[in-house]
N, C-alpha and C positions, 0 to 999 in steps of 0.2 A: 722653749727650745730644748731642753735636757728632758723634759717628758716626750717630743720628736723623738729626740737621739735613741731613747729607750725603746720606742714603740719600732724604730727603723731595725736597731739593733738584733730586737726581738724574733723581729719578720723574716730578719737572712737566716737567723740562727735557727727558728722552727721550717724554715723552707729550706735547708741543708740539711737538717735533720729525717725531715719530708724524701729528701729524694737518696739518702743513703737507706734508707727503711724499704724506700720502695726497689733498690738496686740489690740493696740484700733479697727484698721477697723475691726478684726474678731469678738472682742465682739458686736459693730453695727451689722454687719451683723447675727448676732447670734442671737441677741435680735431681731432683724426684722423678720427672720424666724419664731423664735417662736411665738413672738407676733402673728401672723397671726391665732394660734389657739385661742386669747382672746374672751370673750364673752363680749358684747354691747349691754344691754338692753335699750333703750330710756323710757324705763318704769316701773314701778315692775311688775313682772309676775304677771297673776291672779288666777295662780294654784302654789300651795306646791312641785309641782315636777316639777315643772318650774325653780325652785331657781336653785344660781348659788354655783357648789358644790367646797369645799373646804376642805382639807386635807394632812396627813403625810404618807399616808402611812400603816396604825394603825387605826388612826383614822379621821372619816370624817362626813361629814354635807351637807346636800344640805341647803341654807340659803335663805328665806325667807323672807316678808314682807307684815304688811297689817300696814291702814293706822296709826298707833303709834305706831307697836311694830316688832323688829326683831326677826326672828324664826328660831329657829336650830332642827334638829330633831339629838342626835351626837349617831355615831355608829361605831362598832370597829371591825375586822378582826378577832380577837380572843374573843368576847363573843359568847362562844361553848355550847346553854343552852341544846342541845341532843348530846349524842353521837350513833354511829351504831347500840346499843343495845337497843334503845327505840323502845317500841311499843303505845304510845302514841298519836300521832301523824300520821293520816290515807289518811288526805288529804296532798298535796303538799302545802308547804309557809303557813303553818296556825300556827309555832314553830315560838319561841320568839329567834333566833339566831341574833346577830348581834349587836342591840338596846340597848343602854343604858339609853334616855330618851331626854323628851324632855326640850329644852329653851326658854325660853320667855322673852325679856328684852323689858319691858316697856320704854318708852319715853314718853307718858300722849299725850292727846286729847284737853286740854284746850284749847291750844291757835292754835287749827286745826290739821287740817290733816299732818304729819311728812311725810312721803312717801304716796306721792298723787298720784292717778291715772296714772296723765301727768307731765311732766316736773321735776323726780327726776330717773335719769339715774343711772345705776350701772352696774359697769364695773368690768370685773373678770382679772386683770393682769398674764398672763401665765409664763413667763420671772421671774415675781418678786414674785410669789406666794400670790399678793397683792389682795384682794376683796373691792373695794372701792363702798358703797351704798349711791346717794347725797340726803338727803332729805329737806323739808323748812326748809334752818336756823340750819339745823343739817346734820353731816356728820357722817358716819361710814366705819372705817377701820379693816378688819378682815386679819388674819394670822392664818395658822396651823406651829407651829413651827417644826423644823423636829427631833431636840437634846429632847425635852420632847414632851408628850401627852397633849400639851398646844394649847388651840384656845386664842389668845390674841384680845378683841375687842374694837378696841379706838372709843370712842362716843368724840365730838365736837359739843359741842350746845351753837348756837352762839344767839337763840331766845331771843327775847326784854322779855321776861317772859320763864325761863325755868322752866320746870316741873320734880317735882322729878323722881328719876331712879328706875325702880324696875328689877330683877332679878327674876326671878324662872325655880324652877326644877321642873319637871310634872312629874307625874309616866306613864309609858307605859299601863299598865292597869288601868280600871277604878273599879266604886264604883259597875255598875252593873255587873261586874264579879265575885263580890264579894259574898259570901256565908255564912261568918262567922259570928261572934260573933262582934259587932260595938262597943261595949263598949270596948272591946280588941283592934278593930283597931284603937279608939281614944286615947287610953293611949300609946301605942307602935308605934305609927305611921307606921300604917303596913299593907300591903296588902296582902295574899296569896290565888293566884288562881290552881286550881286541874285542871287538865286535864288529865284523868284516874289517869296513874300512877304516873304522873309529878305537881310539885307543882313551881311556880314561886312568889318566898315573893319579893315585892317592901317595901321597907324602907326608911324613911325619917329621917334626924339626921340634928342637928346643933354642928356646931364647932368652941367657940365664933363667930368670926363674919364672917364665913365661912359656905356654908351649903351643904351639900352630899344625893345623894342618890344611896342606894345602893341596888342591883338586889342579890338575891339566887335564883339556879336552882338545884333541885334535881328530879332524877329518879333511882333508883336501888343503886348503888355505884357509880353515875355521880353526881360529884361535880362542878360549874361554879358559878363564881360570876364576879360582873363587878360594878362598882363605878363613879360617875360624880359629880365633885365638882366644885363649883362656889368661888368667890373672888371680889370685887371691892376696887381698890385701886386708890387713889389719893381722897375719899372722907368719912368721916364717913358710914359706914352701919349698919343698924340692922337688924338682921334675925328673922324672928317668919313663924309657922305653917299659911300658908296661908287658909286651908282646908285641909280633909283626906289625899290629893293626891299630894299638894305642897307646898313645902316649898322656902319661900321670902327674897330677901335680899333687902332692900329698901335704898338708900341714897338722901339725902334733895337736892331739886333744885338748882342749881349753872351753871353760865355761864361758857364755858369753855371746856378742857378735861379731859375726868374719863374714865379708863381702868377696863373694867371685864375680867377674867379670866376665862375657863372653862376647868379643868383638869381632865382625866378620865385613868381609870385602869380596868385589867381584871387577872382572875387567874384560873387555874385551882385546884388548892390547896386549901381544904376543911380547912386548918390550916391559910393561909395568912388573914392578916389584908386587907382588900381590899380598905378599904375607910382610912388608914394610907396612901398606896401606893400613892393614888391621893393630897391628900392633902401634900404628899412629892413634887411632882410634882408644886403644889404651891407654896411649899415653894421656891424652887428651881427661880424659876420665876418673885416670886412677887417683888423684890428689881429693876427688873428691867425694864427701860424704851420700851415703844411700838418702838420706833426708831431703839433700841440695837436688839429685838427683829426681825423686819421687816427686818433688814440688815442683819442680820444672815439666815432668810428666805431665803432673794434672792441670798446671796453668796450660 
């Protein structure tokens, strides 16, 4: 009986063994296939549509670099700024569909070039949904999460002199599409450009130490709005009006890792709070680690 028990014992124990060997080999082999879509730049792109794109689904970004700052342009499947009934809009691709705005996260030029020409590679992980950009002394880690409308981007600045961080949000239109009243744009922080019958208001807001901006589209009875809000945690920020078109979040020089946030929303509902939605989406997020975050990405 106890030479039984042993021989039974044995058999679950090398047949458990047997099928977690074989469940590891299918995830290697699964990661090796996919991986083979990764992208490998040995360099940063020298054009903006070069960048390596990153996204949930929802929402996405081709990402970016010149030599101290990371650049997102983020854009969403449902900002709907026409609907069928425009007659606005004469030429093809000249409507504001899609766009929510642009990012800019400073790393500073002091002490040189951050993502240099040569020798700062960025790899786009397909398997993990990982974008890892290596710059001098500084590293960046991007995720589009897939549970919220969150880009999570871990900066690691290892420089013998780190340079404060800066954030911003850029409006999609600028100052010379502008027509109106400038004393109005500087007290409301606000853009609205016409295009016949279509009007596109860019907004800029802050919220404490959080800042938004958010897009109105109207034509006829078509209502779309869309929101982008920024966040840096793990370090003091303060936000202030950088100029008409954008608004900053700055946090003080420090060795080490600081995580930004970039959370966006879109509605069709003339009644929803749009720039609540996003900043829910913060909330939702900010407590936790780029780690938690990234793991959840790849799972």
């Amino acid at each position: 009986m106890p030479s039984f028990r042993f021989r039974a014992v044995f058999t679950v124990l090398t047949l458990a063994a047997g099928s977690a060997l074989t469940a590891g080999d299918a995830v290697s082999a699964r990661r090796e296939v996919i991986s083979r879509a990764d992208l490998r730049y040995p360099a940063p792109p020298a054009r903006s549509e070069d960048g390596l794109p990153v996204g949930n689904g929802r929402m996405g970004s081709l990402v970016w670099t010149t030599p101290g700052t990371l650049r997102l342009q983020i854009n969403r499947n449902d900002v709907q700024a026409i609907n069928r009934d425009t007659n606005s809009f004469f030429e093809r691709h000249s409507d504001y569909t899609g766009g929510c705005g642009f990012v800019d996260v400073d790393l500073g030029l002091a002490s040189g070039a951050v993502f240099a020409p040569d020798g700062c590679p960025q790899h786009l992980a397909v398997y993990d949904g990982l974008l890892t950009l290596q710059g001098r002394d500084v590293t960046a880690r991007v995720i589009a999460s897939p549970h919220h409308d969150i880009f999570a981007l871990e900066i690691d600045d290892q420089r013998a002199q780190p340079q404060p961080l800066s954030v911003d949000l850029r409006m999609l239109r600028h100052l010379s599409q502008y027509f109106g009243d400038l004393e109005r744009l500087v007290r409301e922080r606000s853009i609205t450009v016409r295009t016949r019958h279509h009007t596109a208001t860019s907004r800029l807001h802050v919220h404490d130490d959080r800042i938004v901006l958010t897009q109105e589209f109207r034509e006829g009875t078509h209502v779309a709005k869309s929101a982008l809000a920024a966040q840096i945690v793990g370090r003091p920020a303060q936000p202030h009006f950088a100029n008409e078109t954008i608004v900053r979040l700055t946090a003080p020089a420090a060795r080490g890792r600081v995580i930004v946030l970039l959370a966006s929303a879109a509605t069709l509902d003339a009644d929803e709070d749009v720039a609540a939605a996003a900043l829910r989406a913060l909330d939702a997020t900010a407590s936790r680690t780029f780690a938690t975050l990234a793991a959840e990405t790849a799972a």
